[in-house]
PDB file of N, CA, C and O in Angstrom:
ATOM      1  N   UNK A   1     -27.686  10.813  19.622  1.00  0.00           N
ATOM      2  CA  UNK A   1     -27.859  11.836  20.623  1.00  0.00           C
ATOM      3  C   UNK A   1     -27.777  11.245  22.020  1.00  0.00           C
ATOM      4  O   UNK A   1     -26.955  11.782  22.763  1.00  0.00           O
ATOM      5  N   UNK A   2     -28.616  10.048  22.597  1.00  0.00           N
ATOM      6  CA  UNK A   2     -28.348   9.408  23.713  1.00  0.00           C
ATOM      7  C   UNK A   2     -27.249   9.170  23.947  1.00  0.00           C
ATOM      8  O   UNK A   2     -26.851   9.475  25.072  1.00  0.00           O
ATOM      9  N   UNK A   3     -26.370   8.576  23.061  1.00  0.00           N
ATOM     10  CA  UNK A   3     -24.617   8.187  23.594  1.00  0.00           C
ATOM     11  C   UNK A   3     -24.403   9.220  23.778  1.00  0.00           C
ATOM     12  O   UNK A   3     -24.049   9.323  24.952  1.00  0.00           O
ATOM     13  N   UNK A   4     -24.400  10.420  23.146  1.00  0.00           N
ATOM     14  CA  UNK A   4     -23.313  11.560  23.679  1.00  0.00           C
ATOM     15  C   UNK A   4     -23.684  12.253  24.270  1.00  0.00           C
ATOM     16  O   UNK A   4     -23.181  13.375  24.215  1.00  0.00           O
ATOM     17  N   UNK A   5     -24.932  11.956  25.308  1.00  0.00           N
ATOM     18  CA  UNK A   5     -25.711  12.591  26.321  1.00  0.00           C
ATOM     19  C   UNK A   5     -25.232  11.814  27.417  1.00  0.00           C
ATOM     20  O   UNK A   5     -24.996  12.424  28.460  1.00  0.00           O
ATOM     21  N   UNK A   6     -25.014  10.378  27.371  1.00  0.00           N
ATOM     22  CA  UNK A   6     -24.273   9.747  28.717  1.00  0.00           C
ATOM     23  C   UNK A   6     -23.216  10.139  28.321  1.00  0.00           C
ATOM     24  O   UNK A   6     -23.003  11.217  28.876  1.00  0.00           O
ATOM     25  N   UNK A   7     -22.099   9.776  27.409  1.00  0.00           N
ATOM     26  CA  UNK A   7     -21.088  10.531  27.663  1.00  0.00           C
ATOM     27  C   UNK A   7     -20.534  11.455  28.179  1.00  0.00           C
ATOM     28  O   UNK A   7     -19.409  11.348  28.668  1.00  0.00           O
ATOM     29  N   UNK A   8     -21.303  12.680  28.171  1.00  0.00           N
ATOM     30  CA  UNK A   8     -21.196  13.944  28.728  1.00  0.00           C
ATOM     31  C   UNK A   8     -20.915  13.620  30.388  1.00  0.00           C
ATOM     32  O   UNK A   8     -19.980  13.743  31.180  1.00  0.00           O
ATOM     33  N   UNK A   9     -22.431  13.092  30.401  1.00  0.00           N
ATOM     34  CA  UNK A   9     -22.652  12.600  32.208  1.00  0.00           C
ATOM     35  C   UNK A   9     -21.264  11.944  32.846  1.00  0.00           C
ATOM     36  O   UNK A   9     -20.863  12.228  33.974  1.00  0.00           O
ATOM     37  N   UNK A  10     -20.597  11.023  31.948  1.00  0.00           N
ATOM     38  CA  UNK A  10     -19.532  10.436  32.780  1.00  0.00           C
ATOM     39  C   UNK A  10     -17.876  11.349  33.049  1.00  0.00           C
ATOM     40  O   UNK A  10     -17.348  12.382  32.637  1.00  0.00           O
ATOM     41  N   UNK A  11     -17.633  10.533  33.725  1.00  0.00           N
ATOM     42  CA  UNK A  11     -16.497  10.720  34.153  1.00  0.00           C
ATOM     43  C   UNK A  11     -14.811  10.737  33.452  1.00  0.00           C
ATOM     44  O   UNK A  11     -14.364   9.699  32.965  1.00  0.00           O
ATOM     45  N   UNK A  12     -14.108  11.828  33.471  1.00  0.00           N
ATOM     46  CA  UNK A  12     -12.938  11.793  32.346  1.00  0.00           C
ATOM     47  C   UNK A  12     -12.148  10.476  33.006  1.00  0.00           C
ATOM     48  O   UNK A  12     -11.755   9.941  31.969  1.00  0.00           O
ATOM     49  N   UNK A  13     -11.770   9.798  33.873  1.00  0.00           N
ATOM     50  CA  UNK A  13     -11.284   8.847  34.046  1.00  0.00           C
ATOM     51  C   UNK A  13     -12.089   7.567  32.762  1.00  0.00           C
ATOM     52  O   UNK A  13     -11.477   6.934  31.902  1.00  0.00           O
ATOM     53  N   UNK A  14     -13.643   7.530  33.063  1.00  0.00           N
ATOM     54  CA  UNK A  14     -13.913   6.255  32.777  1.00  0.00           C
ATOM     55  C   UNK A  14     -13.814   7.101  31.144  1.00  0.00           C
ATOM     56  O   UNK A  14     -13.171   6.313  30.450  1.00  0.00           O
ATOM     57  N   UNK A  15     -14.128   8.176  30.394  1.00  0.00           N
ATOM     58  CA  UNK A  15     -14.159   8.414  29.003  1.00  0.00           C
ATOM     59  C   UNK A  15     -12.749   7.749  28.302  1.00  0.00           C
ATOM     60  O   UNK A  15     -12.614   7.081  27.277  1.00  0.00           O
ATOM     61  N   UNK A  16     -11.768   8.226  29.303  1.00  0.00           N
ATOM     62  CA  UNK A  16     -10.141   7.650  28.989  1.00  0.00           C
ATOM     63  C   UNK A  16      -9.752   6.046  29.194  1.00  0.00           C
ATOM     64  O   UNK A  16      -8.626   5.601  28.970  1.00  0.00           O
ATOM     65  N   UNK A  17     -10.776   5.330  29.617  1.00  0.00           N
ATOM     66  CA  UNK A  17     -10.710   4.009  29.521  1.00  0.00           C
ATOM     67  C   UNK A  17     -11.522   3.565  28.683  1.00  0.00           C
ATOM     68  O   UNK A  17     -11.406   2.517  28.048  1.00  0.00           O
ATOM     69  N   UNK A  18     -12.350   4.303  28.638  1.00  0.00           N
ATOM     70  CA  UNK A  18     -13.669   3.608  27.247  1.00  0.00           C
ATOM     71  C   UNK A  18     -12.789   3.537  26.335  1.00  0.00           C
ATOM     72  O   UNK A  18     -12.449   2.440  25.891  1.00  0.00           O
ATOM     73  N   UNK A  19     -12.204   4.814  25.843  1.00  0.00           N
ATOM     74  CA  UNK A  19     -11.412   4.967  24.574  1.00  0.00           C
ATOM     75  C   UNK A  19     -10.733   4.044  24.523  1.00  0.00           C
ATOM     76  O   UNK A  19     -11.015   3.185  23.688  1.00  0.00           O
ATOM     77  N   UNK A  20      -9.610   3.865  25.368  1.00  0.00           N
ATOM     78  CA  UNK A  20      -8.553   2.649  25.087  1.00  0.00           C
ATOM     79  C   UNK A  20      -9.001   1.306  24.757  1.00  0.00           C
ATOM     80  O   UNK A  20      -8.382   0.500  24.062  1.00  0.00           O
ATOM     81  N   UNK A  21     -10.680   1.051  25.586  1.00  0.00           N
ATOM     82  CA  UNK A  21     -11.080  -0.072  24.947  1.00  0.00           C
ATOM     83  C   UNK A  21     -11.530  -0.387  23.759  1.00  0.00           C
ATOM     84  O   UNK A  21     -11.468  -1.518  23.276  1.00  0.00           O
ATOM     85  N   UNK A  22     -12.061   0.711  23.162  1.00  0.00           N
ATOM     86  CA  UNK A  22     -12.461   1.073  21.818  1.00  0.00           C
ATOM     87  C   UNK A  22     -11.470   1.128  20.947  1.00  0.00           C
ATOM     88  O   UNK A  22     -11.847   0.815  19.818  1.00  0.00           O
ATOM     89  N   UNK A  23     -10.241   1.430  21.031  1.00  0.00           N
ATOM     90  CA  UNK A  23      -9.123   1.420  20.540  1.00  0.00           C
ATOM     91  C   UNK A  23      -8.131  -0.089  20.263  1.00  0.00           C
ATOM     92  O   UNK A  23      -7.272  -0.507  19.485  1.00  0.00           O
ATOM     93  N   UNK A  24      -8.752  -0.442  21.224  1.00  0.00           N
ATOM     94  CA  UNK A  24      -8.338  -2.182  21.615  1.00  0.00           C
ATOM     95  C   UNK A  24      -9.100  -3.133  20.358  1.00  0.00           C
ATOM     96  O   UNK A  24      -8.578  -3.762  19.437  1.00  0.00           O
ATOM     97  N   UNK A  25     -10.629  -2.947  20.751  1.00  0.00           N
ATOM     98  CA  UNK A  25     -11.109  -3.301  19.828  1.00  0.00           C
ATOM     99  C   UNK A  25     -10.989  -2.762  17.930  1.00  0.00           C
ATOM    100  O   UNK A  25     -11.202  -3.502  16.970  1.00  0.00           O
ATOM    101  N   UNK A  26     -10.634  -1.441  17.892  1.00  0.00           N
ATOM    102  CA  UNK A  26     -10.791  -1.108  16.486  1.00  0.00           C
ATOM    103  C   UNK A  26      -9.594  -1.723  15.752  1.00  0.00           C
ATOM    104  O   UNK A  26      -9.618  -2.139  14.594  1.00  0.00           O
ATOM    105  N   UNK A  27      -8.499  -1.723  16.618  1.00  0.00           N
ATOM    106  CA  UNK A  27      -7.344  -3.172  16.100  1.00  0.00           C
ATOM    107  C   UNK A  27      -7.598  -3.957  15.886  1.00  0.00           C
ATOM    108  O   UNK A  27      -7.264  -4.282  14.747  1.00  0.00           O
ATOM    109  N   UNK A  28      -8.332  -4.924  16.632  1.00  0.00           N
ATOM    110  CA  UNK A  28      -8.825  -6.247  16.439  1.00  0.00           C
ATOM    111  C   UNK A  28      -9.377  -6.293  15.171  1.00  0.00           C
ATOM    112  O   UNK A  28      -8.899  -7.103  14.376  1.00  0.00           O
ATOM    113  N   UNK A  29     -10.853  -5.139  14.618  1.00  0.00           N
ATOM    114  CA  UNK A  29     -11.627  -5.255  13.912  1.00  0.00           C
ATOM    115  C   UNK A  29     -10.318  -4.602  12.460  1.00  0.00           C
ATOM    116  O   UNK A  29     -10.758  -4.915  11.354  1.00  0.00           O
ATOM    117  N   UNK A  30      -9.327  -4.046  12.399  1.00  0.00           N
ATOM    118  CA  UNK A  30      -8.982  -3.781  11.496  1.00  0.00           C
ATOM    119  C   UNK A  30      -7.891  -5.284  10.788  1.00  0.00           C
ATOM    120  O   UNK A  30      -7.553  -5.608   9.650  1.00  0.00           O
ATOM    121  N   UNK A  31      -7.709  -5.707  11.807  1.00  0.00           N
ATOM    122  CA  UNK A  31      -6.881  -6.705  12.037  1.00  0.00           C
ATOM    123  C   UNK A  31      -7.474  -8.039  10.693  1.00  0.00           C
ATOM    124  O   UNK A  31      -6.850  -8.542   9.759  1.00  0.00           O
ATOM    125  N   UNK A  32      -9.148  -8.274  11.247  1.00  0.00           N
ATOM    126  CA  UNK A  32      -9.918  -8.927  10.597  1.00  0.00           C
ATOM    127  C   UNK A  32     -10.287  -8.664   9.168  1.00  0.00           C
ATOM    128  O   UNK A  32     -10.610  -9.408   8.241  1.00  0.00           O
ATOM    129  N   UNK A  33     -10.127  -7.282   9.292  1.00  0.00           N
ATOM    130  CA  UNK A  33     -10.610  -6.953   7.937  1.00  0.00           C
ATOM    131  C   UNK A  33      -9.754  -7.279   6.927  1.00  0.00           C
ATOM    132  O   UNK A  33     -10.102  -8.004   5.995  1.00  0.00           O
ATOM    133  N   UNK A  34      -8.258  -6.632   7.068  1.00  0.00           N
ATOM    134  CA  UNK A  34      -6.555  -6.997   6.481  1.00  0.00           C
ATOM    135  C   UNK A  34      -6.311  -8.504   5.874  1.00  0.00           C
ATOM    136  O   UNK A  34      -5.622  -8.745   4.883  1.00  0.00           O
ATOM    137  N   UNK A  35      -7.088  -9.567   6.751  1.00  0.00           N
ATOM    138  CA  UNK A  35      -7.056 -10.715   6.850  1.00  0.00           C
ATOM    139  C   UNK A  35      -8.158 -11.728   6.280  1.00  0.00           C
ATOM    140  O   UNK A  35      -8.244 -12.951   6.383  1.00  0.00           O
ATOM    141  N   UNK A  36      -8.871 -10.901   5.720  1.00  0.00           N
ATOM    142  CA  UNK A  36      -9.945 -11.259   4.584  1.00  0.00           C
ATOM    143  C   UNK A  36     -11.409 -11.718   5.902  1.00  0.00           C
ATOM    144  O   UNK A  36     -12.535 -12.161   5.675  1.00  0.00           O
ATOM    145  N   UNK A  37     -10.821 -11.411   7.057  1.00  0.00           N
ATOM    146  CA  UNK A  37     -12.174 -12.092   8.370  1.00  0.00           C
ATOM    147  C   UNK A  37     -13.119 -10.780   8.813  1.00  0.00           C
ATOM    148  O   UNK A  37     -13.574 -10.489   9.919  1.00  0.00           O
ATOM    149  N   UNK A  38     -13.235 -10.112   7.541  1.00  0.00           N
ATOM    150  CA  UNK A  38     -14.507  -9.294   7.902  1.00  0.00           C
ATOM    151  C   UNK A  38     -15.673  -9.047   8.115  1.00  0.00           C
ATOM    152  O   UNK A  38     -16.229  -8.358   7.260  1.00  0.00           O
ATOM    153  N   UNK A  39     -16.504  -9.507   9.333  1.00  0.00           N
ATOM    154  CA  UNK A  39     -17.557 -10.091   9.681  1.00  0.00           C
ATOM    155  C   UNK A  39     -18.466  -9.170   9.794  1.00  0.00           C
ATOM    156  O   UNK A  39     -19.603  -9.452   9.416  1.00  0.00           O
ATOM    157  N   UNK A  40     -18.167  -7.748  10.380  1.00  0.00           N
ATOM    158  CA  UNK A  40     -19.422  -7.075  10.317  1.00  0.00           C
ATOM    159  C   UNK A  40     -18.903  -5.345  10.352  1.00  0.00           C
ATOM    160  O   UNK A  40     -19.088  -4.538  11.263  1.00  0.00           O
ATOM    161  N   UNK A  41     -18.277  -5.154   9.160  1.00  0.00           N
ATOM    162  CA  UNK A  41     -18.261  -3.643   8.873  1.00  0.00           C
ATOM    163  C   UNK A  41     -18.553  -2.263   9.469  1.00  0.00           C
ATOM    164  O   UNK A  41     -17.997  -1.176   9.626  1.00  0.00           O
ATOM    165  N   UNK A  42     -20.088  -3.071   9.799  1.00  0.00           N
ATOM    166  CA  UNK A  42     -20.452  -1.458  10.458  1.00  0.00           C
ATOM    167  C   UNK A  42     -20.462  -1.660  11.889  1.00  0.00           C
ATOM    168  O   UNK A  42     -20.864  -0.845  12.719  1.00  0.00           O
ATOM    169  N   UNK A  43     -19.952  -2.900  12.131  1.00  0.00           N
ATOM    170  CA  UNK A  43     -18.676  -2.489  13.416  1.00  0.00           C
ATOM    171  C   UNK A  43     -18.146  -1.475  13.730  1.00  0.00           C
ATOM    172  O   UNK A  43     -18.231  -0.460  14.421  1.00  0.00           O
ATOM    173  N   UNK A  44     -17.167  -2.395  12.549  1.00  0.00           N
ATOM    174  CA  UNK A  44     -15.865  -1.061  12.504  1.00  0.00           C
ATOM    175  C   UNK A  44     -16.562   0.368  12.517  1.00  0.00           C
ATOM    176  O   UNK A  44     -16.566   1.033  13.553  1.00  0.00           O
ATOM    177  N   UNK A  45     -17.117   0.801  11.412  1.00  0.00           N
ATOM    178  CA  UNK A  45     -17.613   2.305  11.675  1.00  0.00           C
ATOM    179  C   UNK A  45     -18.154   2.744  12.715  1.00  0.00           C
ATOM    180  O   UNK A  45     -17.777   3.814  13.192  1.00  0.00           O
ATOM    181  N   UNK A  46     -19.258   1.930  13.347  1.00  0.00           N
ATOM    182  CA  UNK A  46     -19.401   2.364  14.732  1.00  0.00           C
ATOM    183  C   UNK A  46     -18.470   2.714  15.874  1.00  0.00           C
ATOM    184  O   UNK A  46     -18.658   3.493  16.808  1.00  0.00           O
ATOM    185  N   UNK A  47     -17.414   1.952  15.581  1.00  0.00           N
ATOM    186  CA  UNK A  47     -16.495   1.937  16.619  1.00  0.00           C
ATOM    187  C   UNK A  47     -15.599   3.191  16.544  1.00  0.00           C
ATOM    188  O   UNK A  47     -15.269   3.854  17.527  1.00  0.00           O
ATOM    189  N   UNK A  48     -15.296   3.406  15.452  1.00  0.00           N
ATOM    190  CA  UNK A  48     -14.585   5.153  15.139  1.00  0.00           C
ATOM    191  C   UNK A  48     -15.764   6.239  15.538  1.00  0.00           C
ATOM    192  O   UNK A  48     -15.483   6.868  16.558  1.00  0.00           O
ATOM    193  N   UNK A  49     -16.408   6.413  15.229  1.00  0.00           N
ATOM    194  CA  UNK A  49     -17.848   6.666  15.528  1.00  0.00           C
ATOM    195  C   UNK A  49     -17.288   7.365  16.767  1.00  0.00           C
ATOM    196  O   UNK A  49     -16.762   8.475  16.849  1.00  0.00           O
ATOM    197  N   UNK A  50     -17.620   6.097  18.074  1.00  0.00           N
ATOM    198  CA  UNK A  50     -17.690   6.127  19.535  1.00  0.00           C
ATOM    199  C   UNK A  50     -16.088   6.788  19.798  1.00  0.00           C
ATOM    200  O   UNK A  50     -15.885   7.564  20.732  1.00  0.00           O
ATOM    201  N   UNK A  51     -15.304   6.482  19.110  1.00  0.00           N
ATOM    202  CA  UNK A  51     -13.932   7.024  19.631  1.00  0.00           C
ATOM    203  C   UNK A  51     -14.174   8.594  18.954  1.00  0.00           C
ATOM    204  O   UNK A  51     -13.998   9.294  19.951  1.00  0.00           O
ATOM    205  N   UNK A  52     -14.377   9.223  18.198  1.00  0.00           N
ATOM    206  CA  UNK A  52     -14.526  10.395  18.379  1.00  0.00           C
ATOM    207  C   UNK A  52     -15.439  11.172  18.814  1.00  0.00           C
ATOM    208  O   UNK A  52     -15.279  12.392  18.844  1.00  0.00           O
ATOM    209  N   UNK A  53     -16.721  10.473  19.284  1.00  0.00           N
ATOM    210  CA  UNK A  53     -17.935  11.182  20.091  1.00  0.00           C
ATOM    211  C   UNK A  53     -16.553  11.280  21.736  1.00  0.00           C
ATOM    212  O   UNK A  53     -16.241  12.383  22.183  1.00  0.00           O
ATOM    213  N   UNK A  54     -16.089  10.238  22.214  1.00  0.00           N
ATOM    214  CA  UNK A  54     -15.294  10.346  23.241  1.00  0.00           C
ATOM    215  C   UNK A  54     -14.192  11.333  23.176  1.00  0.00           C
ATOM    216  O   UNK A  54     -13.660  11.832  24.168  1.00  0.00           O
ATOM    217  N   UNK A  55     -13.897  11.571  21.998  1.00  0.00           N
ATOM    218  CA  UNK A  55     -12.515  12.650  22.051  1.00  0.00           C
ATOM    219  C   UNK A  55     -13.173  13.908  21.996  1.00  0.00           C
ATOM    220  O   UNK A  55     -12.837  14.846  22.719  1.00  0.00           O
ATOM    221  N   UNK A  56     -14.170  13.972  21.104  1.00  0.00           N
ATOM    222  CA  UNK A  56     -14.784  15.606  21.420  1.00  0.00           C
ATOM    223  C   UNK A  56     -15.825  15.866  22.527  1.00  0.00           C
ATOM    224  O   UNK A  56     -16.246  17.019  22.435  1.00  0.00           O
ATOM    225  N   UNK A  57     -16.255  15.331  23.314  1.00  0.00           N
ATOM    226  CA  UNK A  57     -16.222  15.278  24.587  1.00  0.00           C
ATOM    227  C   UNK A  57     -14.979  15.648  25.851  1.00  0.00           C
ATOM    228  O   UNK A  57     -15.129  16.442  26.780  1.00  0.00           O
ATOM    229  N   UNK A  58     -14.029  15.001  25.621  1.00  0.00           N
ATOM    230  CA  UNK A  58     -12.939  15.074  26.191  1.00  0.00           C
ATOM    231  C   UNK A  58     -12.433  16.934  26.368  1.00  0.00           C
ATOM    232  O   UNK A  58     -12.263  17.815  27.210  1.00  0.00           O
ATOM    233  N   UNK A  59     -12.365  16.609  24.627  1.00  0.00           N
ATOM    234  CA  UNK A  59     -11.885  18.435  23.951  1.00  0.00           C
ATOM    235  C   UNK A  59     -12.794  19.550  24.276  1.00  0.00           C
ATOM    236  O   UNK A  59     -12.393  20.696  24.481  1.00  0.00           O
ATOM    237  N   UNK A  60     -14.259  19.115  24.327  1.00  0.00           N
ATOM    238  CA  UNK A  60     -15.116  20.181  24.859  1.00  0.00           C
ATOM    239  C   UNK A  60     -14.776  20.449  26.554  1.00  0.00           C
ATOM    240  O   UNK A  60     -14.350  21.580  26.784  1.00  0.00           O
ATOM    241  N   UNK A  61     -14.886  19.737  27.487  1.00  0.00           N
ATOM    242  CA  UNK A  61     -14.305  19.952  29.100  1.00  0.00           C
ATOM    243  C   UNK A  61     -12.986  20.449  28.909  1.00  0.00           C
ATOM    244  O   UNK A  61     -12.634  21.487  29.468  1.00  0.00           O
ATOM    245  N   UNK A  62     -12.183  19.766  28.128  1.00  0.00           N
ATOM    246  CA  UNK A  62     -10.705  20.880  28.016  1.00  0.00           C
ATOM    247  C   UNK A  62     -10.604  22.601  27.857  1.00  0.00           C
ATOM    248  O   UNK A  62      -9.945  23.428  28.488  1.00  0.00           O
ATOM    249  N   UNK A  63     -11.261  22.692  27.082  1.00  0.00           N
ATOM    250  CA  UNK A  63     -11.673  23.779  26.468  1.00  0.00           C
ATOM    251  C   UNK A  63     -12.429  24.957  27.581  1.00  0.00           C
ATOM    252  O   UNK A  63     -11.898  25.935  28.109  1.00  0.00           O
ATOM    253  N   UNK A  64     -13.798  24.475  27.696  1.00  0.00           N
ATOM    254  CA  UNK A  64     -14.573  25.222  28.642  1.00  0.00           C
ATOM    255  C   UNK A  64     -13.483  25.095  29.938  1.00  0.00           C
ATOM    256  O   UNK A  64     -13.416  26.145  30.577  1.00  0.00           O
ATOM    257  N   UNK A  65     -12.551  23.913  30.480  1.00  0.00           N
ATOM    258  CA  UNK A  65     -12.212  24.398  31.374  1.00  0.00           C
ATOM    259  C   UNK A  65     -13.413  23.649  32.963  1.00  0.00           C
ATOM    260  O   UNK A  65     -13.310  23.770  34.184  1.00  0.00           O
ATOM    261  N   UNK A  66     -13.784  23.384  32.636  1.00  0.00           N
ATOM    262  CA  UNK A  66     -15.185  22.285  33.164  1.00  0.00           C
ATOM    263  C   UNK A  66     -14.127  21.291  34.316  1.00  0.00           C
ATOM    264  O   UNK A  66     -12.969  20.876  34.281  1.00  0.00           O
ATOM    265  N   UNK A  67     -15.251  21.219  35.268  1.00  0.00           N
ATOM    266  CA  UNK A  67     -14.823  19.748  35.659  1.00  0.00           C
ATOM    267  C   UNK A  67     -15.939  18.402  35.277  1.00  0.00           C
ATOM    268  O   UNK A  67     -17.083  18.491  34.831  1.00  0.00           O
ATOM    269  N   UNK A  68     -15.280  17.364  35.571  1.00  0.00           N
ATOM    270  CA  UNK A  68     -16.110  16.035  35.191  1.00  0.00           C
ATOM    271  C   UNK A  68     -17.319  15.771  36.093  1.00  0.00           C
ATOM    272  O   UNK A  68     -16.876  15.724  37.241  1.00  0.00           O
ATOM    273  N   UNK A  69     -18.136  15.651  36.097  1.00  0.00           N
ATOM    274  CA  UNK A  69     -18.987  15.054  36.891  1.00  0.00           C
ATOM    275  C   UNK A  69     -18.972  13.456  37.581  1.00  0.00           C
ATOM    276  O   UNK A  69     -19.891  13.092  38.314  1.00  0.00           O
TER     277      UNK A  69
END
């Protein structure tokens, strides 16, 4: 509930860079996994996790039509 309570609070610029970093990283972590270097799993799940708390965020201000704060 706290993450997607700051989320809300921020800004669609920085939500659209979080993502890409999250995206950056979920390569990396899939990368490791493929490669038998799977160190901590619920990484990875967290990290999909955070990329779609960020996209339906995104989709909710689309929607309503909202601006960012």
């Amino acid at each position: 509930m706290k993450i997607t309570k700051e989320l809300r609070n921020t800004s669609e610029k920085d939500l659209r860079l979080r993502s890409l970093e999250l995206k950056k990283e979920l390569l990396k972590l899939n990368v490791g996994v493929h490669t038998g270097n799977a160190g901590n799993a619920g990484k990875l799940r967290q990290t999909k996790k955070n990329i779609a708390r960020i996209i339906t965020v995104l989709t909710e201000h689309q929607k309503k039509g909202g601006t960012f704060k």
